[in-house]
C-alpha positions as CSV (number, residue, x, y, z in Angstrom):
1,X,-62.0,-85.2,-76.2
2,X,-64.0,-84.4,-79.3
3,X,-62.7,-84.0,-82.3
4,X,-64.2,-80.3,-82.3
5,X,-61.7,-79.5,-79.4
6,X,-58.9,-80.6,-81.3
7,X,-57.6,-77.1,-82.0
8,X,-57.0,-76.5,-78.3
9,X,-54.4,-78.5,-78.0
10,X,-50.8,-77.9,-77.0
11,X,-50.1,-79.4,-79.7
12,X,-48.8,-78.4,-83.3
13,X,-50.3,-81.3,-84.8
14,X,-53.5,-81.5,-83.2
15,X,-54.5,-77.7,-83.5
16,X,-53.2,-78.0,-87.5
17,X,-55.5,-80.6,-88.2
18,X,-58.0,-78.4,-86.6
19,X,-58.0,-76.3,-89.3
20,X,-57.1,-79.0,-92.4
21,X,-57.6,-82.5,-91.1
22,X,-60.9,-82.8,-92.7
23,X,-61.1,-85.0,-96.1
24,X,-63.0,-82.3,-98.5
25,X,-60.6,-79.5,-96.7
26,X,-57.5,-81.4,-98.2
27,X,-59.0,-81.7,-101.5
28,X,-60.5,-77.8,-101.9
29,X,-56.8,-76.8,-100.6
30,X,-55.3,-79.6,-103.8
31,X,-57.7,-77.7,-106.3
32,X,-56.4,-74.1,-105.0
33,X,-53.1,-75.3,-105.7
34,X,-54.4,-76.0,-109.0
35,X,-55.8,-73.1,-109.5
36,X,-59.0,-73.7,-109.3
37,X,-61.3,-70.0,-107.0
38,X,-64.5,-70.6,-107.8
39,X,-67.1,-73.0,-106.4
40,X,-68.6,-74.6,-108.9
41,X,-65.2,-75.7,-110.3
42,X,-64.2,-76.7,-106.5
43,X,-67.6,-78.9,-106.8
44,X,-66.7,-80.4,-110.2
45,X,-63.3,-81.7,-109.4
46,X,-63.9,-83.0,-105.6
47,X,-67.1,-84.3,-105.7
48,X,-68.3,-82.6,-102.7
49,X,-72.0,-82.0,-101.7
50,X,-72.8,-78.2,-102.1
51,X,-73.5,-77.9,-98.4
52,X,-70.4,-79.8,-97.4
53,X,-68.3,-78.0,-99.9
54,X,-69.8,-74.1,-98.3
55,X,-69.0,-75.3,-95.2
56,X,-65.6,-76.3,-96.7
57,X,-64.8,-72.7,-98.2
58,X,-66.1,-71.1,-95.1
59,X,-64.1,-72.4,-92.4
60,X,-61.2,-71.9,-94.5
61,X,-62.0,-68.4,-95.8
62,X,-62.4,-67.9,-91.4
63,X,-59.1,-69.7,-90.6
64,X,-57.6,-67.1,-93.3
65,X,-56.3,-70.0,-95.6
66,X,-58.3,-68.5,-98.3
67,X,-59.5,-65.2,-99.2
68,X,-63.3,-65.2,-100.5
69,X,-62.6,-62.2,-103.5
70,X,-65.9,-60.7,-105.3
71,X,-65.0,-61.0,-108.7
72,X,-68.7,-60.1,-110.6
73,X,-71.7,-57.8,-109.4
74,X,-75.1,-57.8,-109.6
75,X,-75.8,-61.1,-109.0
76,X,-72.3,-61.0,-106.4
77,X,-69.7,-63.7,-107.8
78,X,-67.4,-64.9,-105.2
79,X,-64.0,-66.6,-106.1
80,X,-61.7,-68.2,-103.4
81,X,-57.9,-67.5,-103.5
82,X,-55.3,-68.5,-101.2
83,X,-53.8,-66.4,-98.8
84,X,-50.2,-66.3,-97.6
85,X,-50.9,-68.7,-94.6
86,X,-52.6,-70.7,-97.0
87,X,-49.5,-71.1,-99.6
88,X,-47.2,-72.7,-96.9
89,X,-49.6,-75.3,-96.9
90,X,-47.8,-76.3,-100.4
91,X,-45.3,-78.5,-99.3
92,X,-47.7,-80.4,-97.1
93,X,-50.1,-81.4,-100.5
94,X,-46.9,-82.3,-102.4
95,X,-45.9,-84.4,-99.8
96,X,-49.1,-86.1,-99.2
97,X,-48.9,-86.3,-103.5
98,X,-45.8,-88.2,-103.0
99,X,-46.5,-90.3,-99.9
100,X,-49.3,-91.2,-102.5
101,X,-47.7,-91.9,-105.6
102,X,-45.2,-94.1,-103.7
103,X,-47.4,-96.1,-101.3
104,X,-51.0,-95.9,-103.3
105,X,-49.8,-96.4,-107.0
106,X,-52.1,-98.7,-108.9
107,X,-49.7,-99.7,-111.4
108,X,-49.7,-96.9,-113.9
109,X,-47.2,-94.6,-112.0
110,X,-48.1,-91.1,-110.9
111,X,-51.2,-89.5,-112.3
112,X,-49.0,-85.7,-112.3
113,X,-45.3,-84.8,-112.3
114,X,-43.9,-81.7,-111.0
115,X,-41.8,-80.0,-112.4
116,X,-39.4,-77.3,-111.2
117,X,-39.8,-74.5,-113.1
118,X,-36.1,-72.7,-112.8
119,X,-34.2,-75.6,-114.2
120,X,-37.3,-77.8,-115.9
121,X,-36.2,-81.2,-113.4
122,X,-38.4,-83.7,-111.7
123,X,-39.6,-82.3,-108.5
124,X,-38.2,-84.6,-105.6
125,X,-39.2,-82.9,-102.5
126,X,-37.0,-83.9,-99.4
127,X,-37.2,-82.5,-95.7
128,X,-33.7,-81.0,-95.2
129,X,-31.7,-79.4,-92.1
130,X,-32.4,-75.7,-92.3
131,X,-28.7,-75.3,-90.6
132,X,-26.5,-77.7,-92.5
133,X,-28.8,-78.4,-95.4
134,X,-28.6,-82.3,-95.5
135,X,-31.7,-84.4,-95.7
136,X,-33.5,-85.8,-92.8
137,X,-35.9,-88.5,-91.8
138,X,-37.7,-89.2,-89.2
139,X,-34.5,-91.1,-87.2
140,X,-32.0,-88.2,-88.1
141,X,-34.3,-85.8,-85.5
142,X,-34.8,-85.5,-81.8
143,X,-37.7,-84.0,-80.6
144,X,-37.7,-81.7,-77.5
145,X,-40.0,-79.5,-75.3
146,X,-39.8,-75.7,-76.3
């Protein structure tokens, strides 16, 4: 199978990484999060080629992850904001940020800190039971066929 096929699978995995398994996708989609819409600021902060990076933006801006906004006229200014399907994606760049700052560290601790804003505490994201509310790892789940 190519990888282009990817996204045809029966498979929740497969056909998310379809969309976001792509190196430069996961570090446009860590600058939205930042706040970061408009390209040249994208390009500045991942490092990506301008071809790669357009390529990038438009595949997302198609898979409706982001939402390509004209913010100038006359020359047209494009900006790059994230759409509701693209801001559910947040828990899945936090947790690839802490998977990170606990298996990748080079010695200096975490380069950022979240912090919840509500009660101004450390943000500890844990994967929790959406019935009883108690955390869960990978052996504390069963999965079945739907």
């Amino acid at each position: 199978m190519r990888w282009s096929e990817i996204g045809g699978e029966r498979c929740s995995v497969a056909r998310t990484l379809s969309v976001i398994g792509e190196r430069w996708t996961m570090l446009v989609l860590r600058e939205s999060f930042r706040g970061v819409r408009r390209f040249e600021d994208f390009q500045a902060n991942t490092g990506a080629s301008r071809p790669v990076l357009a390529d990038r933006l438009r595949r997302l801006t198609a898979d409706d992850v982001l939402r390509r906004h004209c913010y100038a006229e006359k020359p047209d200014r494009f900006e790059y904001r994230l759409t509701a399907k693209g801001l559910e994606l947040y828990p899945v760049i936090v947790s690839l940020m802490t998977w990170g700052d606990r298996w990748m560290d080079d010695g200096n601790g975490p380069p950022l800190r979240l912090t919840h804003l509500d009660c101004d505490g450390p943000l500890e994201p844990t994967l929790a039971c959406g019935t009883c509310g108690s955390p869960v790892t990978a052996r504390d789940v069963r999965a079945t066929p739907a």
